[in-house]
C-alpha positions as CSV (number, residue, x, y, z in Angstrom):
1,X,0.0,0.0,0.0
2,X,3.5,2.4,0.3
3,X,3.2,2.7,-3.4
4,X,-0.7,4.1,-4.1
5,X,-2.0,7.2,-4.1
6,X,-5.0,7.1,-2.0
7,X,-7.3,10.1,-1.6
8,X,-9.7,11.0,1.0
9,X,-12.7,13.6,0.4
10,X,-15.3,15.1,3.1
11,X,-17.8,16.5,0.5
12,X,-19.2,19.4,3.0
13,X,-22.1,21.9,2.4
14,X,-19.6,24.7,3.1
15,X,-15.7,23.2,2.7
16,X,-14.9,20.5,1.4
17,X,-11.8,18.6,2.9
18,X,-9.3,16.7,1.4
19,X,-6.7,14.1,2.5
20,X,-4.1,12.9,0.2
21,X,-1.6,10.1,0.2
22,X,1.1,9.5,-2.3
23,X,2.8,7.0,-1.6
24,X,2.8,7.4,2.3
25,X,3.4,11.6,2.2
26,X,0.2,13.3,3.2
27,X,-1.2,16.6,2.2
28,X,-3.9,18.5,3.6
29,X,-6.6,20.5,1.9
30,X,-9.7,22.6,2.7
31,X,-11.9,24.6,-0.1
32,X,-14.7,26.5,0.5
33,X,-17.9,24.7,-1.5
34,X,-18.8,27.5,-4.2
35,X,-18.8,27.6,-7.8
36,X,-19.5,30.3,-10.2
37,X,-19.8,30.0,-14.1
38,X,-16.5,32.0,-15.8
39,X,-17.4,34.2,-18.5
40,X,-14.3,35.5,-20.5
41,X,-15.8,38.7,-21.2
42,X,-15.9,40.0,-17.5
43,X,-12.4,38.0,-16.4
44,X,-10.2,40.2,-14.6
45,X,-6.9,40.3,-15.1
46,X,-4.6,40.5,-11.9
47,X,-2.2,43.4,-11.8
48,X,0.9,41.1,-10.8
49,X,0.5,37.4,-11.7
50,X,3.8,36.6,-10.4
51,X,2.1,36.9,-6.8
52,X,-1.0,35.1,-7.4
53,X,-1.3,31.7,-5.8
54,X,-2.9,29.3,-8.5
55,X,-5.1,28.1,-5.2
56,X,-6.7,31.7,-5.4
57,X,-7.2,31.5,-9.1
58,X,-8.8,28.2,-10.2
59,X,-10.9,28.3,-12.9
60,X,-11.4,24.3,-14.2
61,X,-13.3,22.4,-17.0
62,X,-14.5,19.4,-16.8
63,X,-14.7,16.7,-19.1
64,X,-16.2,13.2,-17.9
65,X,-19.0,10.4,-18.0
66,X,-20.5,11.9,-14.3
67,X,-21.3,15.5,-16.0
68,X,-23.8,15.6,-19.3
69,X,-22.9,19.2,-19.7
70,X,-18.8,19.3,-20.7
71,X,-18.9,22.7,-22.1
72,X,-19.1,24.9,-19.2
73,X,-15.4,26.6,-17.3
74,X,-16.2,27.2,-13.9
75,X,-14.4,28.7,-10.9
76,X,-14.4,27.0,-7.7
77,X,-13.6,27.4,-4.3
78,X,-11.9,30.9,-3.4
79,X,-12.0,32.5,-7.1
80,X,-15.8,31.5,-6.4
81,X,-16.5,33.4,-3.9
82,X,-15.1,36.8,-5.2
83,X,-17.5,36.4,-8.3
84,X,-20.7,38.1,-8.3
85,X,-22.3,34.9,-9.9
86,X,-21.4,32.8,-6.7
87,X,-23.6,29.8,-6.3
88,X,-23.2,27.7,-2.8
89,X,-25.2,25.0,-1.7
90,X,-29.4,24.9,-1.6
91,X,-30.9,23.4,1.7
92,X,-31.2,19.6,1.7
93,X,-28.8,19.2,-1.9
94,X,-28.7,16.0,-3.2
95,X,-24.8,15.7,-3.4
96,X,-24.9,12.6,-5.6
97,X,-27.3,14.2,-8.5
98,X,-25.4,17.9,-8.5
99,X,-22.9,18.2,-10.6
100,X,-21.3,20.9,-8.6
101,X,-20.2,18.0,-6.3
102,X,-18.1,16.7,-9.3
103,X,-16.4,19.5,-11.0
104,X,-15.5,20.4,-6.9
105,X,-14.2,17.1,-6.1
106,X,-12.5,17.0,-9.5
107,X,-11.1,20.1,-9.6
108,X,-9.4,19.7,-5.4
109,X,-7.9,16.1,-6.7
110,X,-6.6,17.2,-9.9
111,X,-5.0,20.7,-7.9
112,X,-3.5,18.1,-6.0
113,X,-1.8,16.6,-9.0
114,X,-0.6,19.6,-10.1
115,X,0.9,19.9,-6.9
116,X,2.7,16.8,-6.5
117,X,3.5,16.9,-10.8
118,X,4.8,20.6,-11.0
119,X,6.3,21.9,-14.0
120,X,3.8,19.6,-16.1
121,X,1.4,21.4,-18.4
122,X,-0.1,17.7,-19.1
123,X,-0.4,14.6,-17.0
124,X,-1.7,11.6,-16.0
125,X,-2.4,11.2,-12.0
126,X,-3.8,7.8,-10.7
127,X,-6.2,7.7,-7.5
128,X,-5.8,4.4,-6.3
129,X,-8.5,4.6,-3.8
130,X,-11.0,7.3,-3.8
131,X,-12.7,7.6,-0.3
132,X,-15.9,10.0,-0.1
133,X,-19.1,10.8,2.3
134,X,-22.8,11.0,2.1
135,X,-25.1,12.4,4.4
136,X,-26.9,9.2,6.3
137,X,-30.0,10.5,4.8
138,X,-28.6,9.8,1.2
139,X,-26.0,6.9,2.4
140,X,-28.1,3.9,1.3
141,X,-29.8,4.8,-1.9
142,X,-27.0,7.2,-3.6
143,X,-24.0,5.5,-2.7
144,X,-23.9,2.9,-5.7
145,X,-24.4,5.8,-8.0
146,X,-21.6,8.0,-6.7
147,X,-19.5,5.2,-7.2
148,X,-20.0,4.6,-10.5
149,X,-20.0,7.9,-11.7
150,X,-16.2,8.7,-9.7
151,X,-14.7,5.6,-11.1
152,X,-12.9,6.0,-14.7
153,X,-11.0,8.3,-16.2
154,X,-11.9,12.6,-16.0
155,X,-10.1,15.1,-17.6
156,X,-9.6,18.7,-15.9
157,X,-8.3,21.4,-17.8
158,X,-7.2,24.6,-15.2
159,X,-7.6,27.9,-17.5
160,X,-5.7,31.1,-17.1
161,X,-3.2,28.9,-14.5
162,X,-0.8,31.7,-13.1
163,X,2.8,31.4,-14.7
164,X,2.4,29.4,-17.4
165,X,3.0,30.1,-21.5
166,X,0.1,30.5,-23.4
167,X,-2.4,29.4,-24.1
168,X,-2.2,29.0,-20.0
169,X,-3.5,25.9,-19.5
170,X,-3.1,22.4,-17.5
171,X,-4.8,19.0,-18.4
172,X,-4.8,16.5,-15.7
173,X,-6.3,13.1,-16.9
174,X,-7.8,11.6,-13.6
175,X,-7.4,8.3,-12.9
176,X,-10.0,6.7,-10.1
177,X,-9.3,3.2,-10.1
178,X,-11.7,2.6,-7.1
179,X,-14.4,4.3,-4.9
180,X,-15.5,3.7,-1.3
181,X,-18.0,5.6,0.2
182,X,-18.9,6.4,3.7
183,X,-21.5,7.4,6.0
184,X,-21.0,10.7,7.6
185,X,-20.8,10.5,11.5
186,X,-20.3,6.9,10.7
187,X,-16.4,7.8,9.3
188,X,-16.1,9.9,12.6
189,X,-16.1,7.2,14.6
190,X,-12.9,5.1,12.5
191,X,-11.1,8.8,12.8
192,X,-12.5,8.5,16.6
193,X,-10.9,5.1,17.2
194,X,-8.5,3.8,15.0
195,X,-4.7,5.2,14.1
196,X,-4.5,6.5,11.0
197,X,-1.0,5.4,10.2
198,X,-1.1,2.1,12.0
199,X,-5.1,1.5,11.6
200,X,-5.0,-0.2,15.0
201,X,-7.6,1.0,17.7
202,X,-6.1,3.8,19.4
203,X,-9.0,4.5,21.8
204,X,-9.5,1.6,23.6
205,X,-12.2,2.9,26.4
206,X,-14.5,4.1,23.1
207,X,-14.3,1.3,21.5
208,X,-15.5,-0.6,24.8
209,X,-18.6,1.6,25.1
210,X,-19.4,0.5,21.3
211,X,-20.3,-2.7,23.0
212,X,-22.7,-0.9,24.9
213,X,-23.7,1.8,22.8
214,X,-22.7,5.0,21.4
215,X,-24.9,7.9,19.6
216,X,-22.7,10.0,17.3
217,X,-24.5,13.4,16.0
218,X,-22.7,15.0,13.3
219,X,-23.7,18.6,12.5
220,X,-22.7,20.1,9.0
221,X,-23.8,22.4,6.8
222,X,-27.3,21.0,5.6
223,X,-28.0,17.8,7.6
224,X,-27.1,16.1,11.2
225,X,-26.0,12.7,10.5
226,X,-27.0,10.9,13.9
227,X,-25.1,7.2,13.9
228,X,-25.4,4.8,16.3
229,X,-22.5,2.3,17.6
230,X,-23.0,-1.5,18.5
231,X,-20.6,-3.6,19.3
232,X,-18.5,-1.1,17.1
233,X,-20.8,-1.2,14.1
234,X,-23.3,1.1,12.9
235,X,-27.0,0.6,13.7
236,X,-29.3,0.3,10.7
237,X,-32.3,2.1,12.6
238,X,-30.6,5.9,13.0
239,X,-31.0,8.3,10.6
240,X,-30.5,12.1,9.9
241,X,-31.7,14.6,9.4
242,X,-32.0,17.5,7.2
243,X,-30.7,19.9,9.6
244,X,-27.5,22.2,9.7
245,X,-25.7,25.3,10.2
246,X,-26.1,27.1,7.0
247,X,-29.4,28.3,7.6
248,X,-28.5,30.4,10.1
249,X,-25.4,31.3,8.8
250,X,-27.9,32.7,5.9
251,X,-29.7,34.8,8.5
252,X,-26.3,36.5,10.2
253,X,-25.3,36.9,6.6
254,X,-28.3,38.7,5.8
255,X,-28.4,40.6,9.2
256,X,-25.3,42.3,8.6
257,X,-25.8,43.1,5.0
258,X,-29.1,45.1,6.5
259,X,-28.2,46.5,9.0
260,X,-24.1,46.7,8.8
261,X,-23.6,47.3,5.2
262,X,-21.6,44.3,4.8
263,X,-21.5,41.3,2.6
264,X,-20.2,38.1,3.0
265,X,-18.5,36.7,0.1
266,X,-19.5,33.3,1.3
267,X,-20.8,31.0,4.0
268,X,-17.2,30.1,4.8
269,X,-15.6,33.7,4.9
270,X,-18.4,34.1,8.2
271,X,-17.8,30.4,9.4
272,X,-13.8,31.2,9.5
273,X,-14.6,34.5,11.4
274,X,-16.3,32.4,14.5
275,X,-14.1,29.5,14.3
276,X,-10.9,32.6,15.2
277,X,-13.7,33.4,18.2
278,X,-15.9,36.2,19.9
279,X,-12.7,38.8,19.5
280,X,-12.9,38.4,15.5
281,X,-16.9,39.1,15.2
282,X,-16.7,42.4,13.8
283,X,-17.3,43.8,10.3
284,X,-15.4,46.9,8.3
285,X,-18.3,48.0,6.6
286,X,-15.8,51.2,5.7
287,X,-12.5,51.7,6.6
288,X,-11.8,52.4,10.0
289,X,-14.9,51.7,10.7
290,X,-15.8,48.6,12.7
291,X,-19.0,47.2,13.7
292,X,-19.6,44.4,16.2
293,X,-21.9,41.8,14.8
294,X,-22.0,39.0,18.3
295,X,-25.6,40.1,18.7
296,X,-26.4,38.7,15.1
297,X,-24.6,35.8,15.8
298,X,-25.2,34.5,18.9
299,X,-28.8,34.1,19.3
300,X,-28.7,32.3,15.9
301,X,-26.1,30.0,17.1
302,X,-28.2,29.3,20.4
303,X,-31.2,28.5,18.1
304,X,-29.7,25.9,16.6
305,X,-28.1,24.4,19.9
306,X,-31.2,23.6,21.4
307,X,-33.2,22.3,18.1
308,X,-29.9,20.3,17.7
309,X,-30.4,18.5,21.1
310,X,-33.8,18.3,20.4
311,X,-33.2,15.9,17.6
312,X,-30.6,14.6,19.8
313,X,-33.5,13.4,22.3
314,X,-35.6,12.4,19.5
315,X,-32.9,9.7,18.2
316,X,-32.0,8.2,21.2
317,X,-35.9,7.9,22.4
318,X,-36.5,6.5,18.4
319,X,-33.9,3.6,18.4
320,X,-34.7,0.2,20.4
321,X,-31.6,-0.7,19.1
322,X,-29.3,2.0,20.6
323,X,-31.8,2.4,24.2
324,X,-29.3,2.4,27.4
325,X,-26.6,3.8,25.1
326,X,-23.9,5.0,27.6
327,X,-22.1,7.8,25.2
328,X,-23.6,10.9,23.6
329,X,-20.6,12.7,21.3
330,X,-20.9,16.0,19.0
331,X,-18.5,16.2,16.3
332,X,-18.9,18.2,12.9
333,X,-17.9,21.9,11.7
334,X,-21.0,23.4,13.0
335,X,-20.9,21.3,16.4
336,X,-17.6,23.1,17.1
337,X,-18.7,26.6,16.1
338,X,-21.2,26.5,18.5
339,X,-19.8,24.4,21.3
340,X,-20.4,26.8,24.0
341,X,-24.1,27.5,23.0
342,X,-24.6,23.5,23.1
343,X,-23.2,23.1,26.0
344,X,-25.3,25.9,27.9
345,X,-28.7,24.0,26.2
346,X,-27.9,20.8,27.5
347,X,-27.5,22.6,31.2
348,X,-31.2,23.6,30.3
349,X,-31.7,19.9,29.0
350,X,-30.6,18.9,32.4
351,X,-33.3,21.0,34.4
352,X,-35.8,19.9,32.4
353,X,-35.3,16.3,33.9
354,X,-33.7,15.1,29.6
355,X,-29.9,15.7,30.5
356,X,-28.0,15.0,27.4
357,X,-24.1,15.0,28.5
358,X,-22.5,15.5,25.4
359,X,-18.4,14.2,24.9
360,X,-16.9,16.7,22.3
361,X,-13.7,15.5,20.9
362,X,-10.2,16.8,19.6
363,X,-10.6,18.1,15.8
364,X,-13.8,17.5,15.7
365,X,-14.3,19.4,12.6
366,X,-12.1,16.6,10.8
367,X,-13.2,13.5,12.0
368,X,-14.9,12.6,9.2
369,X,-12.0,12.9,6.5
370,X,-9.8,11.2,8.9
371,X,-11.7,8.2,8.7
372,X,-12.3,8.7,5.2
373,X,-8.5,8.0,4.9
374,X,-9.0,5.3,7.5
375,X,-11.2,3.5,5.2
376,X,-9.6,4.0,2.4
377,X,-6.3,2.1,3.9
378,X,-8.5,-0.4,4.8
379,X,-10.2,-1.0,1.7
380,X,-6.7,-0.7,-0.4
381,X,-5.4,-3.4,2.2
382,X,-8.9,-5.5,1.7
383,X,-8.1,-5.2,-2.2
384,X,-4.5,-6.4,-2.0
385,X,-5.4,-9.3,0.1
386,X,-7.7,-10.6,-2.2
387,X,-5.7,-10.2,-5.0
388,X,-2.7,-12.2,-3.4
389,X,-4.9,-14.6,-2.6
390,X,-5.8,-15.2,-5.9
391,X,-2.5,-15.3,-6.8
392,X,-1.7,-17.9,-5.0
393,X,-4.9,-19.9,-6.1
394,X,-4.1,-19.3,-10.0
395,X,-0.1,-20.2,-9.1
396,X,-0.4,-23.3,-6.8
């Protein structure tokens, strides 16, 4: 397995994060989920190219069997956001039928490529193993179909790529030679538990309340992805919901641009300003002018705490199969955001005679692509095994 390129993707409503392994070398990336159609006519040139990062500048077609439509260029991620055409994601997207989850996941693995090939204006980069998430709500019915539109060849062609010769262009020909997909919340639990280099359990008092029972409640963008843990699988009856952050990151958005002047470029420029904390919640509207915008924030973020713990209570009270369960943890983007503001509703919880004592974890926020990776080792490893074994069969 030293030898594959394995490639792991959390496919979020607002950032989609990526974990790469050539070869045993890991690399780390995070882009904001937006796309906006390029039009050549209104392309703006940047004054100094030299200092442009191609990261800030990607502007991709793509050419494949998983999109109908081949002719369109599109910017995505950060060059997204800047355009006044910006389109993020609607409430409750189907992620396996939008093609915007293509041309995203295409474009971050063939960036990738570029980075590990530089000094290539045309290449050919093989993905081993392709590990990605659904939501729990579209886990059991999408899952085939995600796989067999990732697996094959795709070709991504980066436009106006920052110092490079005319006609300023890179073609990557992506390579997926196999697809696993995970449940969200369910992927968690591997980054929860097992080693990522070693794959061997690594929290050993989890793993023993799995025997019991575990309820995991991921919150994301556009859905909570509640799993439960039995003897360290997941139980079939818990399922999610289409509940998440963005909402009411849409209302502080649209708060401040009322009432402050301001607009977000994105749902992710406001998520990074409350994951730096309470001293970075303030807009320039103007310069040298700064307006506080916690009281926009916060009562959105308490909103969402308690109807999150709600759905909590309803899960646990729904499942015969997870009743008695001994462990309640939080983990997701949104769940670390608004830690405090769950942590004060469950004191609430408590005096109401429901206490919900919720475990929140290290990096909970990248859970999920950690066991993404997880699985994809394990799946590479499950791959190679069979194929030695038949080996041996065809040569005995």
């Amino acid at each position: 397995m030293e030898n594959k390129n394995l490639l792991a993707a959390d496919i979020g409503n607002s950032w989609y994060k990526v974990l790469a392994s050539d070869q045993g070398e890991l690399s780390e990336y995070k882009m904001p989920n937006a796309i906006a159609l390029f039009d050549e006519e209104f392309h703006e040139k940047p004054y100094d190219e030299e200092e442009m990062e191609l990261e800030d500048n990607l502007i991709v077609e793509v050419k494949s069997h998983a999109i109908v439509d081949k002719r369109e260029i599109f910017y995505i991620g950060k060059s997204a956001t800047r355009q006044k055409n910006v389109s993020l994601t609607s409430f409750n997207n189907q992620k396996v039928d939008e093609i915007r989850t293509y041309i995203l996941l295409f474009g971050i693995s063939a960036y990738h490529a570029i980075l590990a090939n530089p000094d290539e204006t045309e290449l050919d980069y093989q993905i081993d193993q392709l590990a990605v998430s659904l939501p729990t709500t579209q886990y059991k019915e999408k899952k085939e179909s995600i796989k067999q539109r990732l697996t094959g060849t795709h070709t991504i062609i980066f436009h106006k790529v920052p110092g490079v010769d005319e006609p300023k262009e890179i073609a990557v020909n992506l390579h997926v030679n196999d697809v696993i997909v995970g449940a969200e919340g369910a992927c968690a639990y591997l980054g929860m538990t097992r080693n990522l280099e070693s794959l061997e359990i690594k929290d050993s008092d989890l793993y023993r309340d799995s025997k019991k029972g575990i309820i995991i409640g991921d919150l994301g963008g556009d859905s909570v992805d509640f799993v439960g843990i039995k003897n360290n699988k997941p139980v079939a009856s818990v399922e999610g919901e289409p509940f998440g952050i963005n909402q009411f990151l849409d209302n502080i958005i649209q708060k401040v641009s009322k009432n402050e002047l301001y607009k977000f470029d994105s749902r992710s420029e406001l998520e990074e300003k409350l994951a730096a904390g309470q001293s970075e919640w303030y807009v320039e509207p103007f310069a040298g002018v700064r307006k506080d915008i916690s009281k926009y924030i916060i009562p959105q973020l308490k909103l969402m705490a308690i109807k999150y713990l709600e759905l909590f209570d309803r899960v646990r009270s729904s499942s015969s199969e997870i009743k008695g369960a001994v462990r309640y943890i939080a983990v997701g983007g949104a769940a670390s955001l608004a830690k405090r503001q769950i942590q004060e509703a469950a004191v609430k919880w408590a005096e109401r005679g429901r206490p919900i004592e919720l475990y929140f974890p290290e990096d909970m926020d990248t859970l999920n692509v950690h066991g993404l990776l997880i699985l994809a080792k394990m799946n590479q490893l499950k791959l190679e095994k069979q194929t030695n074994s038949e080996y041996v069969l065809t040569n005995s």
